[in-house]
Every structure is written in structure tokens, then in C-alpha cells.
C-alpha positions, 0 to 999 in steps of 0.5 A, spaced: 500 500 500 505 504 501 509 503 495 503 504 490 500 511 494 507 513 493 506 512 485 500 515 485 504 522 490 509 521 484 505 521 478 501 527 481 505 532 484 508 534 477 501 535 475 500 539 480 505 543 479 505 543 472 498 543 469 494 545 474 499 552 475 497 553 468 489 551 468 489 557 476 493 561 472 488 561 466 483 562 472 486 567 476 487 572 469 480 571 467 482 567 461 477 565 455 473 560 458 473 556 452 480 556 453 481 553 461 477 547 458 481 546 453 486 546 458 482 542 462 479 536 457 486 536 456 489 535 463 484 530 464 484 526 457 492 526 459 492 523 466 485 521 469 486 514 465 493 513 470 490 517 475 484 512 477 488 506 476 492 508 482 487 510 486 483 505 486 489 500 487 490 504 493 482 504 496 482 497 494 488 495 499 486 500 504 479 497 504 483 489 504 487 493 510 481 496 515 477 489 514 483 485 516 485 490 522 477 491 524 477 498 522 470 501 519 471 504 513 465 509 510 465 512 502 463 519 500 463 520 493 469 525 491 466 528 485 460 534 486 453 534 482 454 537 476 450 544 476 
């Protein structure tokens, strides 16, 4: 579990610092919407595939670890209503 949240830490953190700078920049400088989806979509098209991989992986083993140790987990749901 360690291993792969770390994976998933190292995949994300350059796209927080990369991608995501970018797309608040857009916002911060009130760029055309039509842009920050562009922006958006792409980041998305690029990393969302990878990035759910590994967080999967990691609630399934977190989920095989709290049962194994009799801790109680509950889920949310990550994403908001869409508007």
C-alpha cells in the first residue's frame, strides 16, 4: 500500500505543479473560458486514465487493510453534482 500511494504522490505532484499552475493561472487572469477547458479536457484526457488506476489500487488495499485490522471504513463520493 505504501509503495503504490507513493506512485500515485509521484505521478501527481508534477501535475500539480505543472498543469494545474497553468489551468489557476488561466483562472486567476480571467482567461477565455473556452480556453481553461481546453486546458482542462486536456489535463484530464492526459492523466485521469493513470490517475484512477492508482487510486483505486490504493482504496482497494486500504479497504483489504481496515477489514483485516477491524477498522470501519465509510465512502463519500469525491466528485460534486454537476450544476
Amino acid at each position: 500500500m505504501l509503495r503504490v500511494s507513493r506512485s500515485m504522490y509521484e505521478f501527481v505532484l508534477p501535475v500539480l505543479e505543472n498543469e494545474y499552475k497553468q489551468l489557476a493561472d488561466l483562472y486567476d487572469n480571467n482567461a477565455p473560458e473556452e480556453q481553461i477547458k481546453r486546458l482542462e479536457q486536456w489535463i484530464r484526457g492526459k492523466y485521469a486514465g493513470r490517475f484512477e488506476e492508482l487510486r483505486d489500487t490504493v482504496l482497494q488495499m486500504g479497504k483489504l487493510y481496515a477489514e483485516k485490522n477491524n477498522i470501519q471504513v465509510m465512502e463519500v463520493n469525491p466528485t460534486p453534482p454537476a450544476l
